[in-house]
C-alpha positions in Angstrom: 27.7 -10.0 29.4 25.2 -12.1 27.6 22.6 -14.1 29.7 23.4 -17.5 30.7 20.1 -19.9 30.9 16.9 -18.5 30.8 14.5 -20.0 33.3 10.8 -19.1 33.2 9.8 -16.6 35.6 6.2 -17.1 36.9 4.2 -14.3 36.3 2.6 -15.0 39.5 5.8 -15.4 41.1 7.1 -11.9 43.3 10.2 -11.4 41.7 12.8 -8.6 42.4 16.0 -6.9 40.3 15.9 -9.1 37.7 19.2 -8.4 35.5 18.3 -8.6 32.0 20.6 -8.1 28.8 17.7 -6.0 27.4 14.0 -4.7 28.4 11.5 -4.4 26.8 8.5 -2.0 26.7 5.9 -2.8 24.1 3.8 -5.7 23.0 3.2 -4.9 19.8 4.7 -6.1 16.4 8.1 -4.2 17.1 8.2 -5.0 20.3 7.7 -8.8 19.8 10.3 -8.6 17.2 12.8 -7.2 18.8 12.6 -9.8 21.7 12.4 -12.5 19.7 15.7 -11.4 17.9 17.5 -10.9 21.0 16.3 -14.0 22.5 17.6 -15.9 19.4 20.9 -14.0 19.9 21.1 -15.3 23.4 20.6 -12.5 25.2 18.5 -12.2 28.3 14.9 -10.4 27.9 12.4 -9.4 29.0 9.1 -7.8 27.4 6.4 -6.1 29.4 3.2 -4.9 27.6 0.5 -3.0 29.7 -2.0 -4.3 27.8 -2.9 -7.7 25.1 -0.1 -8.8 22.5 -0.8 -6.4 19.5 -4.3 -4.7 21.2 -3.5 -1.8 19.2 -1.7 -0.2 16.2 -0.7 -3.9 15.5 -4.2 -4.9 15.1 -5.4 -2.4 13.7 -3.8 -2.5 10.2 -5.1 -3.2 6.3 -3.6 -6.8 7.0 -1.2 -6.4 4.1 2.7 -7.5 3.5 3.3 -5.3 0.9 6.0 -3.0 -0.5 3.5 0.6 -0.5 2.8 1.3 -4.2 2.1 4.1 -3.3 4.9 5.2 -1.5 6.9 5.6 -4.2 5.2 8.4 -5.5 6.9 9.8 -2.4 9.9 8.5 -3.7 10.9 6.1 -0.6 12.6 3.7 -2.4 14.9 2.2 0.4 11.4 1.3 2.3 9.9 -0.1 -1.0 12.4 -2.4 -1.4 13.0 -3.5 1.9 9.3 -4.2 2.1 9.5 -5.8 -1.3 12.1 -8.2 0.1 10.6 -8.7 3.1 7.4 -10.0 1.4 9.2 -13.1 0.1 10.9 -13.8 3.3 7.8 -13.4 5.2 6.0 -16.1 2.7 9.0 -18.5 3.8 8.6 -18.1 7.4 5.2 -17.8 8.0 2.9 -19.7 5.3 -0.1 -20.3 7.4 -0.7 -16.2 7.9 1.1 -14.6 5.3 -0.5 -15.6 1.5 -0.2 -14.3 -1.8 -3.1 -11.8 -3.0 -3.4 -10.4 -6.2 -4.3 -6.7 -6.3 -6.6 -5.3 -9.1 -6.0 -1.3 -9.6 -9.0 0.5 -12.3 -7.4 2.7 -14.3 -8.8 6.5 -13.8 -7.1 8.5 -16.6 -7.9 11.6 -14.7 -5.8 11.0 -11.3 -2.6 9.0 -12.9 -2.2 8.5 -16.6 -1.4 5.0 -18.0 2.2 5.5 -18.3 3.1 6.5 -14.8 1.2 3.4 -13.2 3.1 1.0 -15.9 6.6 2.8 -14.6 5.5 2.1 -10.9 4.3 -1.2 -11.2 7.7 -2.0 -13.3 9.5 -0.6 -10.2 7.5 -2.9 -8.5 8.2 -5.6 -10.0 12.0 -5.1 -10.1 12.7 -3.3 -6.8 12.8 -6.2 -4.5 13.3 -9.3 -6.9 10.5 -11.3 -7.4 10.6 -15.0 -6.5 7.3 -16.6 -5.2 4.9 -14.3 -6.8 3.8 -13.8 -9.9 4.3 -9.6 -11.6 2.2 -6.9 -12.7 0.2 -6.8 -16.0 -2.5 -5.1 -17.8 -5.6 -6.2 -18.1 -9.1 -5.3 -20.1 -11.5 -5.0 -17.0 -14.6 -5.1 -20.2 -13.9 -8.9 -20.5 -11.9 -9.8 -17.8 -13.6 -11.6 -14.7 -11.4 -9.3 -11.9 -14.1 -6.7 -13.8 -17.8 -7.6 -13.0 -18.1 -6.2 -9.6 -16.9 -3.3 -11.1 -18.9 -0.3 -12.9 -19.1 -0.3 -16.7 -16.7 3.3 -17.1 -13.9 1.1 -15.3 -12.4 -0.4 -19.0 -8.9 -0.6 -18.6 -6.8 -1.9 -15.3 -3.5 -3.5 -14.0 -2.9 -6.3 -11.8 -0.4 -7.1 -9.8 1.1 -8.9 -6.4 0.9 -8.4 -2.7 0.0 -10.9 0.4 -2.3 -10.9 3.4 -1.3 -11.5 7.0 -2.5 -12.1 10.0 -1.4 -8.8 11.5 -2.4 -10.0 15.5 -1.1 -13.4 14.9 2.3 -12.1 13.5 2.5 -10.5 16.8 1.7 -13.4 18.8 4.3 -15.9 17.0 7.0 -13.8 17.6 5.9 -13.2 21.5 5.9 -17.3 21.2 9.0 -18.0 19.8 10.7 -15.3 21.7 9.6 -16.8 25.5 9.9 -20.6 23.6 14.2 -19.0 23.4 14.2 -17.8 27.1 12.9 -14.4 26.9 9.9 -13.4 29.5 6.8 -12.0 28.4 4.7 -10.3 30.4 1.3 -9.6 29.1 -1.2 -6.7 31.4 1.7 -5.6 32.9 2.6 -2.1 32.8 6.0 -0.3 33.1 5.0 2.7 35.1 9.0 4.3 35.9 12.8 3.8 34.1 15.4 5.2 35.8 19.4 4.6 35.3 21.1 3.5 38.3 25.0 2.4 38.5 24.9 2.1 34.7 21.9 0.4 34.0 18.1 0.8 33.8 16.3 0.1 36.7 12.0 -0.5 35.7 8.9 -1.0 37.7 6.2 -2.7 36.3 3.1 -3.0 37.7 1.3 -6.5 36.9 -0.4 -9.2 38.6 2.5 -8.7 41.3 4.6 -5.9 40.9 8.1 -6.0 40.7 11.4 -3.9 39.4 14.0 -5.2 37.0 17.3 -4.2 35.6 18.8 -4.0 32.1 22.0 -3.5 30.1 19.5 -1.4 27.3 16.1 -0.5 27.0 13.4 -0.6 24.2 10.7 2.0 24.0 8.7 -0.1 21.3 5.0 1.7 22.7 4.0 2.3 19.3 1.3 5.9 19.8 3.0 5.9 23.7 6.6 6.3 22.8 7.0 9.6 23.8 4.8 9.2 26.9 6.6 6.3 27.6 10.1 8.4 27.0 8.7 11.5 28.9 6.6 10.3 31.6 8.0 6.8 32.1 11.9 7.4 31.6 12.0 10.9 32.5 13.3 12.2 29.5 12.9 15.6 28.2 14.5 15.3 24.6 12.2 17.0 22.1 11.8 14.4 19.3 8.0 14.7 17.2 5.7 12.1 16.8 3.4 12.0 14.3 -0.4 10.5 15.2 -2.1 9.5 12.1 -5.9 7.6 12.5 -6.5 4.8 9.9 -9.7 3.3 9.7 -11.5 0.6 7.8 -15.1 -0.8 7.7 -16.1 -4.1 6.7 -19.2 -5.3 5.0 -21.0 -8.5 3.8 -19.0 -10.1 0.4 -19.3 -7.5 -2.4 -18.2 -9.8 -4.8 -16.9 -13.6 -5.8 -12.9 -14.1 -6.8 -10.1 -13.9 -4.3 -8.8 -10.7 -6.0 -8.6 -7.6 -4.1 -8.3 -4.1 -5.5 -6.4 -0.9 -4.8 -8.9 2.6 -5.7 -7.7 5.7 -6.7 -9.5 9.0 -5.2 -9.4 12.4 -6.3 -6.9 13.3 -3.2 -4.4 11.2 -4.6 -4.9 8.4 -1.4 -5.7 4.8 -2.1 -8.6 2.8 -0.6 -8.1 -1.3 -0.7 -10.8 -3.5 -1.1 -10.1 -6.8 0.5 -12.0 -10.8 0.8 -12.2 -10.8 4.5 -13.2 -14.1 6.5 -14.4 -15.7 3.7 -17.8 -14.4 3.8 -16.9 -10.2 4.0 -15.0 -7.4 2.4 -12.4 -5.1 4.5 -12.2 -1.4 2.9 -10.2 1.1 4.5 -7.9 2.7 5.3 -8.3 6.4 6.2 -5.4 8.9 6.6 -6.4 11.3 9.8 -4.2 13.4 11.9 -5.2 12.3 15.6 -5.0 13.8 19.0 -6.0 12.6 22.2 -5.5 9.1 23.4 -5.2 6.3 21.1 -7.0 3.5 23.6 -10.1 5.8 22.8 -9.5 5.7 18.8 -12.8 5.2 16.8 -14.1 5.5 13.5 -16.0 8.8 12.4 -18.8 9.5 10.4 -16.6 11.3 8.0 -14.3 8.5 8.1 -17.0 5.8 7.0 -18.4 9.0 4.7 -15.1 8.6 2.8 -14.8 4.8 2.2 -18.0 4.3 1.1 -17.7 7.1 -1.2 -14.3 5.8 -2.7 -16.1 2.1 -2.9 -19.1 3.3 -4.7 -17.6 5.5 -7.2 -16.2 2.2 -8.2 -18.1 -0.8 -7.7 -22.1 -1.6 -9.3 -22.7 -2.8 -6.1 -23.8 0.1 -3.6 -22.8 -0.2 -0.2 -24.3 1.9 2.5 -24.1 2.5 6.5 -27.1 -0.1 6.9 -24.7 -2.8 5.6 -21.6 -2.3 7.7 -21.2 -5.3 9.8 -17.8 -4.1 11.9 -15.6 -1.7 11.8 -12.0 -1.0 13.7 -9.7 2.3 13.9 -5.8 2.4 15.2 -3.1 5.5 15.4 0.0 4.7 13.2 2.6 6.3 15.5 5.0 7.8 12.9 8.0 10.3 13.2 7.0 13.8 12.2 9.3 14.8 9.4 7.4 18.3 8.9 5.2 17.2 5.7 1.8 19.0 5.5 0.1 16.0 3.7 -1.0 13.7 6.4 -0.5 10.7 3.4 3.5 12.1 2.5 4.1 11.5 5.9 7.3 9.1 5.6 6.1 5.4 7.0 9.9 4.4 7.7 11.1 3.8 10.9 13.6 6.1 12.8 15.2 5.5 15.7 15.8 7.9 18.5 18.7 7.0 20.8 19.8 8.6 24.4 22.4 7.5 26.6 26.2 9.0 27.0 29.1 7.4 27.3 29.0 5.2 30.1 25.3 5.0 30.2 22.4 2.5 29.7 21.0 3.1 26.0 17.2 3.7 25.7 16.1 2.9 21.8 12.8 4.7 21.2 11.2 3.8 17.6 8.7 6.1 15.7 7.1 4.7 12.7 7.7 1.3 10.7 5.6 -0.8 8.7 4.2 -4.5 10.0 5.9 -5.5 6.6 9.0 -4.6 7.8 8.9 -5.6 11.4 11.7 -8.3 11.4 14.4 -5.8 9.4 13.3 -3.2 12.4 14.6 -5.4 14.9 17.3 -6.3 12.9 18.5 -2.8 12.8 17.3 -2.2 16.4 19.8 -4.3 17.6 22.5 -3.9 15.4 22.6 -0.2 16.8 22.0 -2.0 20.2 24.8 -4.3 20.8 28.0 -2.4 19.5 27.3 -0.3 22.6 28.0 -3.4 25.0 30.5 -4.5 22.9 28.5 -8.0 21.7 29.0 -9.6 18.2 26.0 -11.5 17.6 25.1 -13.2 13.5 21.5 -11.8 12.4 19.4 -15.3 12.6 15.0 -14.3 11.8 15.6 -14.4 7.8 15.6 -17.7 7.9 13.8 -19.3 10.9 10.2 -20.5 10.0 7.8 -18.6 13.1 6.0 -21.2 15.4 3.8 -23.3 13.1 5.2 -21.9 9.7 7.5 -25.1 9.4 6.3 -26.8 6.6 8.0 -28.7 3.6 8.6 -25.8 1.1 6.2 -23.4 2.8 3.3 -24.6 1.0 0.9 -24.1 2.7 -2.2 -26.2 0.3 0.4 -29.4 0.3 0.4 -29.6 4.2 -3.4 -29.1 4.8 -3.8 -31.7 2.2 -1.6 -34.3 4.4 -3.2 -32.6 7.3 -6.9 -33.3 6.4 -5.6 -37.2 5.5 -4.7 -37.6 8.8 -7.3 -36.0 10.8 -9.8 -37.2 8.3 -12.5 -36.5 11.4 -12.3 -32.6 11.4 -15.0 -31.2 9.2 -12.8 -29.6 6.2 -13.6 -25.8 7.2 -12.3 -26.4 10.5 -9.3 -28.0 9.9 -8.5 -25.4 7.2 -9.3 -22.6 9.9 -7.2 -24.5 12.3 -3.9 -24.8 10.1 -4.6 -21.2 8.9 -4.3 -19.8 12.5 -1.6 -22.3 14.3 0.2 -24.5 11.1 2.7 -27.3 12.4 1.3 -26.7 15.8 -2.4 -27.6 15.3 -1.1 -30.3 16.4 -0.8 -29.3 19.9 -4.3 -27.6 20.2 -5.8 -30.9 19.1 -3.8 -32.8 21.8 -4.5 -36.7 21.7 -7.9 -35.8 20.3 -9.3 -38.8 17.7 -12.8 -37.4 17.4 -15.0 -33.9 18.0 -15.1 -35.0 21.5 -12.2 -34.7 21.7 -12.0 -31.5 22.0 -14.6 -30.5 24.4 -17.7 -28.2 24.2 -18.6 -26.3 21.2 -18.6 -22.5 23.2 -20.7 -21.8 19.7 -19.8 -21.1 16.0 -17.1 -24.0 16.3 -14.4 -22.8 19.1 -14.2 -25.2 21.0 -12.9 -25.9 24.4 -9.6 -27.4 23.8 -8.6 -24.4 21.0 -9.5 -21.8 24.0 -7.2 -23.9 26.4 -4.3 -24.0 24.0 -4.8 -20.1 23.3 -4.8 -19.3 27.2 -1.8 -21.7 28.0 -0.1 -21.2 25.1 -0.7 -17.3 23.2 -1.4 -15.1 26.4 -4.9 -15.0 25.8 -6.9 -14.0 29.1 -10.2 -12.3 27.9 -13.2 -13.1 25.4 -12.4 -10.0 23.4 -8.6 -12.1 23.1 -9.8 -14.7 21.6 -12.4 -13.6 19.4 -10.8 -10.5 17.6 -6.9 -10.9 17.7 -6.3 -14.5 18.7 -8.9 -14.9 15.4 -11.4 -12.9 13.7 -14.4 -15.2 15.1 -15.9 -12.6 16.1 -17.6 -12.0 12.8 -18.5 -15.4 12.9 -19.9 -16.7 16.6 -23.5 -16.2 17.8 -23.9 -13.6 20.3 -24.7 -15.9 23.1 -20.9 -17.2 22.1 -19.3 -14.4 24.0 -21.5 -15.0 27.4 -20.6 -18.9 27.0 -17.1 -17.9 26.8 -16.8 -15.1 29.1 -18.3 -17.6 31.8 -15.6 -20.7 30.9 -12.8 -18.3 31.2 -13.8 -17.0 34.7 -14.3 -20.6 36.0 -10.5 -21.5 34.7 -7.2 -20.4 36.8 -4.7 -18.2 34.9 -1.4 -19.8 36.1 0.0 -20.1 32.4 2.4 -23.2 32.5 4.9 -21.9 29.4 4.8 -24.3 26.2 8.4 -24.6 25.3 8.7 -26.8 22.4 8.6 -26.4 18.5 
């Protein structure tokens, strides 16, 4: 039966066989999905994640809602268009992190001629029905701004749309609006053994206090874990193949002005996107490795950085080298193996893997998916999901703005605008950064601040106290590294002595989140 009420359980709390409608295992951008769509449904859940909301594969990606170009020289057209679609629901919901971005592609006769890049960007185009964003077109890269920073054999190009997100932020609104619906979310707490008992699953996590729950159905949403969380975890010794693919990216002081990005062709048929990062850098990347070993350990390689500034330099005027590579980040995309012997043909779908008999608790495993299409995942999760318990429960996430992402025709520019007006004391950079990262709910962060006062110590490179205090009560944060790389990017922005300052104001604060519950 569905859950009925869903009172916050303390984390700190020593709690016992808990009965939950579903559980959970998996803090990334799946996982968070899924509870958040189960929560809406009314069901009771609970997520657990052993680690930070999103600390890997979901923070870890090229930061792009898009449909895969590329992909559909693979001929995935069912993913293409779901992405596709997905990209204009995701610029409804979620204005303050997702953005348009137009996408500027040189045209190298030698790799794909003319006519096949006009066919795909016409697919494109079509596929998914655009709406908010503007389509493809040519352009003459020898007169065109989008071609400065670009070398003089690059004459001929195409343009067309895409959009940026937050990737670790996606993660954390839907952890938010899933616990603000009743589900619990447990953050640094792992689950170390599933077992079925009397027809449901039976889990121990290990956390701040350990404890064992029960549920109807469980998730294995562990992204590069799933099948040690389906072998080791759940004892289950069904052989189904994961795929480990490494993608890596570098980033580098601003190559160049515009807020255009571009997609580069390479002689083995991959892509490399250049991206405006945090206003004053460029993201390149990504890789396509095969990876073994453990992902928590995943790094960049020499080869790996070899590659992208190859790919960048065989393009742009500007040279980059090693010398200038300010950061650089590496995660494992966890992808069912469907056999192909090109690393890059390596289907990016999602598939599900479902055990359980007749009579027995359901464990979902997932291999693969895209961040794009995230919400249709859970979606399809749980529509496999609830037939089992017999539960008829209406699809709701297409069309409920995420925390913060409420705002009069998702425009973003008009809010800020009204924003700025009436906080007319924030500096302008920081109230734009502010309603970037939290939206409608900037609010809440600011408190009953009327000044910079306000809101308490600058810890350096303008986080302040009361931002840090929202992100521990409010987004799970718990560490530095939390606040400064997924929570936001500030990171590439503080002074050094910024993470001491901050280390040292965390470890004199206690760590008894009290839940924020309303929109």
């Amino acid at each position: 039966m569905l859950g009925v009420g869903h009172p916050h359980v303390d984390p700190g709390a020593a709690v016992t066989d808990e009965l939950y409608d579903l559980l959970v295992i998996g803090g990334g951008i799946n996982g968070a999905g899924i509870a958040r769509d189960a929560a809406g449904r009314g069901l009771k859940v609970l997520l657990c994640e052993k680690g930070d909301l999103g600390g890997a594969t979901s923070s870890a990606s090229s930061k792009l809602i898009h449909g895969g170009l590329r992909y559909l020289e693979y001929y995935e057209f069912r993913l293409v268009r779901e992405a596709l679609q997905e990209r204009e629901v995701l610029l409804r919901l979620a204005p303050h992190i997702v953005w348009p971005m137009r996408f500027v592609l040189p045209h190298a006769a030698h790799l794909r001629p003319a006519w096949m890049i006009r066919t795909g960007l016409f697919l494109y185009d079509h596929l998914g029905g655009l709406k908010r964003l503007p389509g493809s077109r040519g352009l003459d890269l020898r007169t065109a701004p989008q071609g400065r920073p670009l070398r003089p054999e690059f004459g001929r190009g195409f343009e067309y749309s895409d959009c940026w997100v937050e990737d670790s932020r996606l993660v954390v609104l839907n952890a938010r609006d899933a616990e603000e619906r009743g589900a619990v979310v447990l953050t640094r707490t792992a689950a170390t053994a599933a077992r079925r008992v009397d027809g449901l699953w039976e889990v121990d996590l290990a956390g701040a206090v350990p404890r064992t729950v029960r549920g109807h159905a469980l998730v294995n949403a562990a992204g590069p874990w799933v099948t040690e969380v389906l072998g080791k975890v759940a004892g289950s010794n069904r052989a189904v193949g994961l795929r480990m693919v490494k993608g890596s990216h570098i980033v580098v002081p601003r190559l160049y002005d515009g807020t255009q990005a571009y997609i580069l062709q390479n002689a083995d048929r991959r892509i490399v996107f250049v991206i405006p990062y945090e206003r004053d850098f460029t993201l390149i990347g990504t890789t396509d490795v095969p990876f073994e070993g453990d992902p928590a350990s995943v790094a960049i390689a020499d080869d790996e950085t070899d590659y992208l500034l190859g790919v960048v330099n065989a393009h742009f005027a500007r040279p980059v080298g090693r010398e200038n590579i300010v950061w650089t980040y590496s995660g494992v995309r966890p992808l069912y193996d469907d056999r192909s012997s090109n690393v890059s043909a390596v289907t990016r779908d999602y598939v599900f893997d479902i055990e359980g008999g007749e009579g027995q608790a359901p464990l979902l495993s997932i291999f693969g998916g895209k961040i794009t299409t995230y919400r249709r995942l859970a979606e399809h999760a749980l529509d496999k999901l609830l037939p089992l318990r017999g539960i008829a429960a209406t699809a709701w996430t297409g069309t409920a703005p995420l925390p913060g992402g409420d705002m009069p025709g998702a425009d973003f520019e008009a809010y800020l605008a009204d924003f700025s007006r009436e906080h007319a004391w924030l500096p302008a950079a920081l109230a734009r950064r502010y309603v970037r990262a939290y939206g409608t709910r900037t609010s809440k962060l600011l408190g009953g601040a009327t000044n910079m006062n306000g809101l308490g110590a600058d810890l350096g490179g303008g986080l302040h106290e009361a931002e840090v205090d929202y992100l521990r009560r409010a987004e799970w944060a718990v560490s530095a590294e939390d606040i400064l790389w997924r929570r936001s990017k500030l990171g590439l922005h503080v002074p050094p002595e910024t993470v001491a300052r901050l280390a040292g104001w965390l470890d004199g604060r206690r760590f008894d989140r009290t839940p924020v519950r309303s929109a």
